[in-house]
ZADO-1210 file (C-alpha; in nm, 4 decimals, padded with zeros to 6 digits):
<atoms>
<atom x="-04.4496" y="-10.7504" z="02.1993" code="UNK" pos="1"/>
<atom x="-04.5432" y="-10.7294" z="01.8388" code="UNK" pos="2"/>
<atom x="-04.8053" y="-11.0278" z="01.8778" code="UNK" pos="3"/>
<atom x="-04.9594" y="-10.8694" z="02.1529" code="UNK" pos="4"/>
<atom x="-04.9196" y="-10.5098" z="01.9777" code="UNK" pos="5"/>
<atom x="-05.0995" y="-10.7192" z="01.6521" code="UNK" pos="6"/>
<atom x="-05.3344" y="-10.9033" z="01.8470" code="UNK" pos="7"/>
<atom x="-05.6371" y="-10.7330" z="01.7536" code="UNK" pos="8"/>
<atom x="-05.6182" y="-10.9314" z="01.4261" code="UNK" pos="9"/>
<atom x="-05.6918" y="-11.1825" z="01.5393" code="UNK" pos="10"/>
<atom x="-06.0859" y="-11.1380" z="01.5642" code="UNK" pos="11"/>
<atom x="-06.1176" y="-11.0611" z="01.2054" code="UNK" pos="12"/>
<atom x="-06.1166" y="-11.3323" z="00.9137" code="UNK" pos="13"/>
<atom x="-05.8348" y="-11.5317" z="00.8875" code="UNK" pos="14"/>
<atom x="-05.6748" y="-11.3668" z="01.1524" code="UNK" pos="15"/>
<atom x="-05.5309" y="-11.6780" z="01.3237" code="UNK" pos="16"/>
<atom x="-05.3357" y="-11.6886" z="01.0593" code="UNK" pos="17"/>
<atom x="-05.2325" y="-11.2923" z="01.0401" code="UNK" pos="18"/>
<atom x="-05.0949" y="-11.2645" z="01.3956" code="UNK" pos="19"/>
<atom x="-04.8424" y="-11.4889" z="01.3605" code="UNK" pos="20"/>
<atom x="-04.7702" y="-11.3469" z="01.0105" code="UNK" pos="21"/>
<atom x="-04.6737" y="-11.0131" z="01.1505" code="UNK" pos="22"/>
<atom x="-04.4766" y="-11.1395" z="01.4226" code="UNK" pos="23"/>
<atom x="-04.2872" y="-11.3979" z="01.1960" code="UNK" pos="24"/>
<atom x="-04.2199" y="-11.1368" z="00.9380" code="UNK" pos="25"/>
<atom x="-04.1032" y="-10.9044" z="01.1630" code="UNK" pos="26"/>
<atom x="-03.8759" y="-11.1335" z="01.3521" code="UNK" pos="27"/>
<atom x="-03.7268" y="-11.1571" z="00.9795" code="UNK" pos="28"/>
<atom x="-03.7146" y="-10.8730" z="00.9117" code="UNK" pos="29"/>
<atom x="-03.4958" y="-10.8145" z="01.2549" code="UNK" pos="30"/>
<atom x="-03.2963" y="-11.0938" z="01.1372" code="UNK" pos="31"/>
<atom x="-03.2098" y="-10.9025" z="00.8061" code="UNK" pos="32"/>
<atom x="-03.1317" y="-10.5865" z="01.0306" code="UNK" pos="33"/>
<atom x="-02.9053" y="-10.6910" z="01.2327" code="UNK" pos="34"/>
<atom x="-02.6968" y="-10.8983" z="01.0207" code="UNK" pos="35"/>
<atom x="-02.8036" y="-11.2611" z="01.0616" code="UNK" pos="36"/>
<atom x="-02.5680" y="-11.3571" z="01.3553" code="UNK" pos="37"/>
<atom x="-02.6172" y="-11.7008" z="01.4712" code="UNK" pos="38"/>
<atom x="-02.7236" y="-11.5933" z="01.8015" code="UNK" pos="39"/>
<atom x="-03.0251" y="-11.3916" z="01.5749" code="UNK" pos="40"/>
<atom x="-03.0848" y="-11.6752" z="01.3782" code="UNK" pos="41"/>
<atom x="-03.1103" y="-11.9289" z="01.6839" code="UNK" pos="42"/>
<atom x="-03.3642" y="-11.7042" z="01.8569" code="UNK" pos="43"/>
<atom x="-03.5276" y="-11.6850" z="01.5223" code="UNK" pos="44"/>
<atom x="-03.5734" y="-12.0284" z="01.4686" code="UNK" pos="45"/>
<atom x="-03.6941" y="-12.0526" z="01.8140" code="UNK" pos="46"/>
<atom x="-03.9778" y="-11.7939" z="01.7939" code="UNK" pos="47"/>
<atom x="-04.1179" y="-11.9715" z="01.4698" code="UNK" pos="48"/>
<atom x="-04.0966" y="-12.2824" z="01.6338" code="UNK" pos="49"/>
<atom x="-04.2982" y="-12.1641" z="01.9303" code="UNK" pos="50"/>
<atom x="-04.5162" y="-12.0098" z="01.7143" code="UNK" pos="51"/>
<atom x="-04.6186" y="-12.2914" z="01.5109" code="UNK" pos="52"/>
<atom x="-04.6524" y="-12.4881" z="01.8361" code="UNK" pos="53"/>
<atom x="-04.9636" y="-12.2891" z="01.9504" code="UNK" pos="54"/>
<atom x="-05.0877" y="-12.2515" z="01.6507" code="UNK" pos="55"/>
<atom x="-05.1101" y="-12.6507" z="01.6280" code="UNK" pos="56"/>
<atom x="-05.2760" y="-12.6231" z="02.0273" code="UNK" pos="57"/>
<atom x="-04.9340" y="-12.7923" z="02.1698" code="UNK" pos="58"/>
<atom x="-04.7723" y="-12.6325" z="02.4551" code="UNK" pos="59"/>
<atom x="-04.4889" y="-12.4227" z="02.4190" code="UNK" pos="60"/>
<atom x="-04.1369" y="-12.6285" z="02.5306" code="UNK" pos="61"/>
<atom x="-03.8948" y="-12.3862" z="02.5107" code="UNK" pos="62"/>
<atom x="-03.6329" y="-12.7089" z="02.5127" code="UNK" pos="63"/>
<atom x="-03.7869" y="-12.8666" z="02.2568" code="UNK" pos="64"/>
<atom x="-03.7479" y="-12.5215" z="02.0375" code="UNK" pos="65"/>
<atom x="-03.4058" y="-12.5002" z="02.1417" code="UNK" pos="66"/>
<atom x="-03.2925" y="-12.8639" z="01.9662" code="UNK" pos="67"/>
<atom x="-03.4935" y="-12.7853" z="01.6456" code="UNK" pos="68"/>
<atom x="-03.2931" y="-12.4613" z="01.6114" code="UNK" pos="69"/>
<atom x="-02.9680" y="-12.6203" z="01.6358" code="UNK" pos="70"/>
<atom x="-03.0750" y="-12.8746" z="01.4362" code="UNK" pos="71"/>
<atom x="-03.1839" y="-12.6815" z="01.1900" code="UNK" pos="72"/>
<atom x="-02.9019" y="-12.4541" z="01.1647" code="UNK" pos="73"/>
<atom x="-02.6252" y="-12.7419" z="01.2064" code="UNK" pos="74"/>
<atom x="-02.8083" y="-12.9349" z="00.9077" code="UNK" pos="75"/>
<atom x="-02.7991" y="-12.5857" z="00.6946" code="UNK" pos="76"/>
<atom x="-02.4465" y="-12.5536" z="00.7853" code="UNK" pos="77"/>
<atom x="-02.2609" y="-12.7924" z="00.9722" code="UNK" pos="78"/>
<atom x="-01.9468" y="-12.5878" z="00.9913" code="UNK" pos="79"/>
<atom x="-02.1245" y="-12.3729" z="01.2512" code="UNK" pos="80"/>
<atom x="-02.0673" y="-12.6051" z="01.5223" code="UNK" pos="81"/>
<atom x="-01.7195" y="-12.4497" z="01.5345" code="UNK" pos="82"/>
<atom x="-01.8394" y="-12.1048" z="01.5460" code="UNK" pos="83"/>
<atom x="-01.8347" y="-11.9103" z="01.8961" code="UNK" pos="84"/>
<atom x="-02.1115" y="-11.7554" z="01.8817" code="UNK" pos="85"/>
<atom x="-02.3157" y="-12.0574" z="01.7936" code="UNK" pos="86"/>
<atom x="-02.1896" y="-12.2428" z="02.1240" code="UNK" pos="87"/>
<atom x="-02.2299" y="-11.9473" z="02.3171" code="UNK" pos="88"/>
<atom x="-02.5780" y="-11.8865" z="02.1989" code="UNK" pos="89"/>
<atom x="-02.7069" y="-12.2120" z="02.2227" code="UNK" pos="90"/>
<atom x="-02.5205" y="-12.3159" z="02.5680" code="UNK" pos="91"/>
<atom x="-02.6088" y="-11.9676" z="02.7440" code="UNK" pos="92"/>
<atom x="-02.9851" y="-12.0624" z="02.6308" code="UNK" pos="93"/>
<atom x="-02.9551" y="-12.3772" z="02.7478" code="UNK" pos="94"/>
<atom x="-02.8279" y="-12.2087" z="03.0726" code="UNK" pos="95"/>
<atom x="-03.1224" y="-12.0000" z="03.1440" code="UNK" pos="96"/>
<atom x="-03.4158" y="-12.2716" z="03.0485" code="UNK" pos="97"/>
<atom x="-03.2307" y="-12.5773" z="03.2630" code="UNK" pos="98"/>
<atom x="-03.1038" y="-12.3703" z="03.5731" code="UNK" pos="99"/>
<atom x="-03.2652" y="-12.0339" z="03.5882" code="UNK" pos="100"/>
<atom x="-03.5270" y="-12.0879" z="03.7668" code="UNK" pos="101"/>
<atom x="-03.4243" y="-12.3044" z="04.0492" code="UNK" pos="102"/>
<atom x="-03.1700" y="-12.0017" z="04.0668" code="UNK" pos="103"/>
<atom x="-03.3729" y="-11.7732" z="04.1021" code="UNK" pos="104"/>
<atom x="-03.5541" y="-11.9986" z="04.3822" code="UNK" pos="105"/>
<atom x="-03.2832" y="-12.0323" z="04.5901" code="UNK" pos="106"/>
<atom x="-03.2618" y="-11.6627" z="04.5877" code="UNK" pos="107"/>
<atom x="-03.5905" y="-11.5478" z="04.6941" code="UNK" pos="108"/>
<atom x="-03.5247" y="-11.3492" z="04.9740" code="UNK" pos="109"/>
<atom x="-03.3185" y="-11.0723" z="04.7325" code="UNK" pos="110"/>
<atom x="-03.5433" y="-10.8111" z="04.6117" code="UNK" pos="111"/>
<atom x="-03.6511" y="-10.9076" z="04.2430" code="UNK" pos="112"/>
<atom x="-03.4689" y="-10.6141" z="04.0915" code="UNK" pos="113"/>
<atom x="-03.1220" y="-10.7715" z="04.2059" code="UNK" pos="114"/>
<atom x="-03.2631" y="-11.1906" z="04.2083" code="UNK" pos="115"/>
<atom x="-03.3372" y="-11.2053" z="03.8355" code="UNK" pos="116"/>
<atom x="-03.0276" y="-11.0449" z="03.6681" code="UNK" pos="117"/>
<atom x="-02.7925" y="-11.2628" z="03.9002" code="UNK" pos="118"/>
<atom x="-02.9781" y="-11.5765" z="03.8797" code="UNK" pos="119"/>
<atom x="-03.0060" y="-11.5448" z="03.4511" code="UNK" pos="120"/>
<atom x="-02.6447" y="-11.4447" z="03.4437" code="UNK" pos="121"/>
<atom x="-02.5065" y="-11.7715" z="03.6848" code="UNK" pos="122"/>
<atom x="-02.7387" y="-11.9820" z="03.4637" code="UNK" pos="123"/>
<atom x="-02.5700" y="-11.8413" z="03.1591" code="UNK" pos="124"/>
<atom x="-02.2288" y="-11.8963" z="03.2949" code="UNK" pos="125"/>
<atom x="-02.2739" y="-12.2463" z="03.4139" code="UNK" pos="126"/>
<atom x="-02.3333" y="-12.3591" z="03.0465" code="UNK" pos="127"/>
<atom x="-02.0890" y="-12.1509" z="02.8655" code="UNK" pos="128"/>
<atom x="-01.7924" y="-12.1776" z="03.1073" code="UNK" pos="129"/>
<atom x="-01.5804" y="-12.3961" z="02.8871" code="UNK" pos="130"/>
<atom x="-01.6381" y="-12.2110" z="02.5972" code="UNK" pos="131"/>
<atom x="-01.5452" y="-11.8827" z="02.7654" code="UNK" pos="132"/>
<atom x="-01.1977" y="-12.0743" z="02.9361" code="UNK" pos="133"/>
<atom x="-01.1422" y="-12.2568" z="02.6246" code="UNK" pos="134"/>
<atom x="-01.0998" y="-11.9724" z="02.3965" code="UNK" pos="135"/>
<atom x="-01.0523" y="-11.6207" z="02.5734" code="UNK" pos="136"/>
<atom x="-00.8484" y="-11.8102" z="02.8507" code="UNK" pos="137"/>
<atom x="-01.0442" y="-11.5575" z="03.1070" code="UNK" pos="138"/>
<atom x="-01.3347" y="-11.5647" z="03.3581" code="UNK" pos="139"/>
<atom x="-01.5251" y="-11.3166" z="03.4710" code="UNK" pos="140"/>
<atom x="-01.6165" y="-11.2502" z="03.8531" code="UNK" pos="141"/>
<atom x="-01.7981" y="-10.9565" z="03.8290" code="UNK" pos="142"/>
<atom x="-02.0438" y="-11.0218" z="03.5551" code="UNK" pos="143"/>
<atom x="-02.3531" y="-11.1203" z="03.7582" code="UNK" pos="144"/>
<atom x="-02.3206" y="-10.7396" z="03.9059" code="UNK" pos="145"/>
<atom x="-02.2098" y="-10.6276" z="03.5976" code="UNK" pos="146"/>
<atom x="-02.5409" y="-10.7655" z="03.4735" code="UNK" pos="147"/>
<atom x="-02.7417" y="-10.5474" z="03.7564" code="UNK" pos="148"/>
<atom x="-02.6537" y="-10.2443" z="03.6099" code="UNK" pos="149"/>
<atom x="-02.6554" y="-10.3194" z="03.2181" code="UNK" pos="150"/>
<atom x="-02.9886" y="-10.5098" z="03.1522" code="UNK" pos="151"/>
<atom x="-03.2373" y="-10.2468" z="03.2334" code="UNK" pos="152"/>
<atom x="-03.0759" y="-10.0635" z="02.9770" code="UNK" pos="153"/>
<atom x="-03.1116" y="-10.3176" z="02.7356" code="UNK" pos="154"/>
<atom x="-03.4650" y="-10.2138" z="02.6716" code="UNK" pos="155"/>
<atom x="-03.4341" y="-09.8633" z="02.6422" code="UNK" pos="156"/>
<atom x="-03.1048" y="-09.9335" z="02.3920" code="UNK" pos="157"/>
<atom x="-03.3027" y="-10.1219" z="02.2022" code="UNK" pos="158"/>
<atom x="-03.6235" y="-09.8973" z="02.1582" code="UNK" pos="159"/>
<atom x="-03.4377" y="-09.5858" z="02.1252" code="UNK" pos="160"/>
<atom x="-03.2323" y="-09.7513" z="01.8190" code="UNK" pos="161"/>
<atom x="-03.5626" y="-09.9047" z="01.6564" code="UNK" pos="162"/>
<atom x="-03.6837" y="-09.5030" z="01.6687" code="UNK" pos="163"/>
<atom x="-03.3734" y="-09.3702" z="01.5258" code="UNK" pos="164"/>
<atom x="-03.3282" y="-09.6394" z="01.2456" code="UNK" pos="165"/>
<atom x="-03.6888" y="-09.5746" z="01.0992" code="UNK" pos="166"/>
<atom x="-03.6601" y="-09.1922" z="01.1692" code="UNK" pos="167"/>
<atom x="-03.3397" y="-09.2424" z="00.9549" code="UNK" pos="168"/>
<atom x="-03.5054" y="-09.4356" z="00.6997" code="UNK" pos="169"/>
<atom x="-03.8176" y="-09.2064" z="00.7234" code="UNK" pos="170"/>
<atom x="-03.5857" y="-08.9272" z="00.6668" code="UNK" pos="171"/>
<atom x="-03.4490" y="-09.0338" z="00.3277" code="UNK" pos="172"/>
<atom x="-03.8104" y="-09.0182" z="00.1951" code="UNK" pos="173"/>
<atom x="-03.9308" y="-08.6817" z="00.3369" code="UNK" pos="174"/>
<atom x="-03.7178" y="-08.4794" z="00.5396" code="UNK" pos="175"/>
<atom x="-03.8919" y="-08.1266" z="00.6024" code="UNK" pos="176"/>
<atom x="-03.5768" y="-07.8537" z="00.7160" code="UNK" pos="177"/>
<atom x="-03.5417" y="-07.7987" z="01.0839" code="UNK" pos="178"/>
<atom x="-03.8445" y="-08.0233" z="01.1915" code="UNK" pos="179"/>
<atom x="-03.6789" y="-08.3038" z="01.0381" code="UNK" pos="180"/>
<atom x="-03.3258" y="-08.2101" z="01.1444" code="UNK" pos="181"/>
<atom x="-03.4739" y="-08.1976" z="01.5312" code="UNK" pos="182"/>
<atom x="-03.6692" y="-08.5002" z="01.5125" code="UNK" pos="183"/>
<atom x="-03.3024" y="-08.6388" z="01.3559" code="UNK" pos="184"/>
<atom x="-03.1121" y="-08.5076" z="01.6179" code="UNK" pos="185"/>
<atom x="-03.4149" y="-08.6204" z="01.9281" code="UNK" pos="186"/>
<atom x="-03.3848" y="-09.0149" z="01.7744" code="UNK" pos="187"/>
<atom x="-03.0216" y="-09.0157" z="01.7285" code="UNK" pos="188"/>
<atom x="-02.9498" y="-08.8491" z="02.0722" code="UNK" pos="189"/>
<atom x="-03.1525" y="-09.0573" z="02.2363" code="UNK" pos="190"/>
<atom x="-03.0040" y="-09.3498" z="02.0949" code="UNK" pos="191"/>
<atom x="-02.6372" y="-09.2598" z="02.1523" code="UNK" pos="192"/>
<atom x="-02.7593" y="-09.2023" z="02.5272" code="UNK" pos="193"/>
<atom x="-02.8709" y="-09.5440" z="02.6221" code="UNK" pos="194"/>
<atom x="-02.5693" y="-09.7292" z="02.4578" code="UNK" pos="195"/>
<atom x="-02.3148" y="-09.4983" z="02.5836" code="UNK" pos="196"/>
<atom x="-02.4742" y="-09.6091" z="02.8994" code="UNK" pos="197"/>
<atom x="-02.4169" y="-09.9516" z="02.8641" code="UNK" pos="198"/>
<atom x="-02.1149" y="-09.9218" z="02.7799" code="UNK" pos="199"/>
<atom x="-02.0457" y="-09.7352" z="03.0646" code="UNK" pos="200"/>
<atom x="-02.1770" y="-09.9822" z="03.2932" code="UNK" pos="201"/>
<atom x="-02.0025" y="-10.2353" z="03.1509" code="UNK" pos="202"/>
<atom x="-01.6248" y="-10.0127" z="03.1183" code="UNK" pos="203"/>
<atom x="-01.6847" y="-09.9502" z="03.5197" code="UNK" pos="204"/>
<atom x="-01.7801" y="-10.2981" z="03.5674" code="UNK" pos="205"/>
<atom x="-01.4189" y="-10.3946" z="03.4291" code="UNK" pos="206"/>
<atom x="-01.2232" y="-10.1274" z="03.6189" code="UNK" pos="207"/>
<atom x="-01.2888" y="-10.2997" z="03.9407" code="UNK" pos="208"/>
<atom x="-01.0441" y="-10.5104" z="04.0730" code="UNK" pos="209"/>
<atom x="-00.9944" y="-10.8359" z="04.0301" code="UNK" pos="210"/>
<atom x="-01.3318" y="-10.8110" z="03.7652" code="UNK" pos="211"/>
<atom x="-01.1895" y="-11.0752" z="03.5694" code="UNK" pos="212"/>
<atom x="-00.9144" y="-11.3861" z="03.6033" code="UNK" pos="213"/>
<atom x="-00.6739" y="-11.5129" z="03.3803" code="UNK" pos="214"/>
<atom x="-00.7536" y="-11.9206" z="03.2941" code="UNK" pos="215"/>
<atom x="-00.4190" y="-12.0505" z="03.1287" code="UNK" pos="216"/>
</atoms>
């Protein structure tokens, strides 16, 4: 979104160079935000990758991306091999590049709206199954539906906590009375809406029974 959003760089001078500029440093700067996780940092190191891949004229292999950025982060700190979120990250992304698709083939009768949440969520599971077993001893049957209802959300949660975070940060600067205050209360509301959603979805999703098993 923010190279297409920057795109019009491009077609002044040296904007090859200024697209990907923008989108890099706001990927960092996203990185930064949200507290370097390794699952941030993997995705991270994918982007750039991808990124410098067109910019050499290569193809895009989101694979090939995938390696480097393990690679990279193992060689920067090996001891993350043994971190959960690390496996999870990079096995669940595995997941949806290997098997997705061919999912998502097999279920092309289901309207698209119910085909693509359910096919990325089985790819993600086949992956990180033994992680998940291995160290919360539980599996999850009702995640592919669970899935149905929290990933259109994910959008809107996202967006709606960009706005509030700059009109927070905006705020601090210049904050006129009651025109900021509303504008404060808009971006914040909004915000709180979409995740209390979510986790709504998700608190229902658990309620049912027999959501999840035990795996001793």
């Amino acid at each position: 979104l923010v190279g297409a959003a920057a795109s019009p760089l491009a077609r002044r001078p040296g904007g090859r160079w200024t697209v990907p500029a923008v989108t890099m440093g706001t990927v960092a700067g996203y990185v930064l935000l949200t507290g370097a996780s390794p699952s941030v940092v993997r995705a991270a190191l994918m982007a750039a990758a991808l990124l410098v891949a067109r910019l050499g004229g290569s193809r895009a292999h989101a694979s090939s991306a995938l390696v480097l950025a393990a690679g990279v982060m193992l060689v920067a700190a090996p001891t993350i091999l043994w971190d959960v979120g690390f496996q999870l990250s990079v096995l669940a992304t595995a997941g949806l590049i290997w098997f997705a698709p061919s999912i998502e083939a097999r279920l092309a009768a289901w309207p698209g709206w119910l085909r693509e949440p359910v096919a990325l969520t089985l790819a993600a599971q086949v992956t990180t199954l033994p992680v998940i077993v291995a160290n919360f001893e539980r599996l999850s049957l009702i995640a592919p539906l669970a899935n149905v209802l929290v990933v259109p959300l994910v959008p809107l949660a996202m967006l709606t906590s960009a706005v509030a975070a700059s009109v927070g940060a905006a705020g601090a600067i210049i904050h006129p009375p009651l025109v900021g205050d509303a504008v404060d209360w808009l971006a914040g509301g909004s915000a709180w809406l979409s995740l209390r959603a979510m986790i709504m979805a998700g608190t229902a999703s658990a309620s049912v029974p027999f959501a999840a098993i035990d795996v001793t």
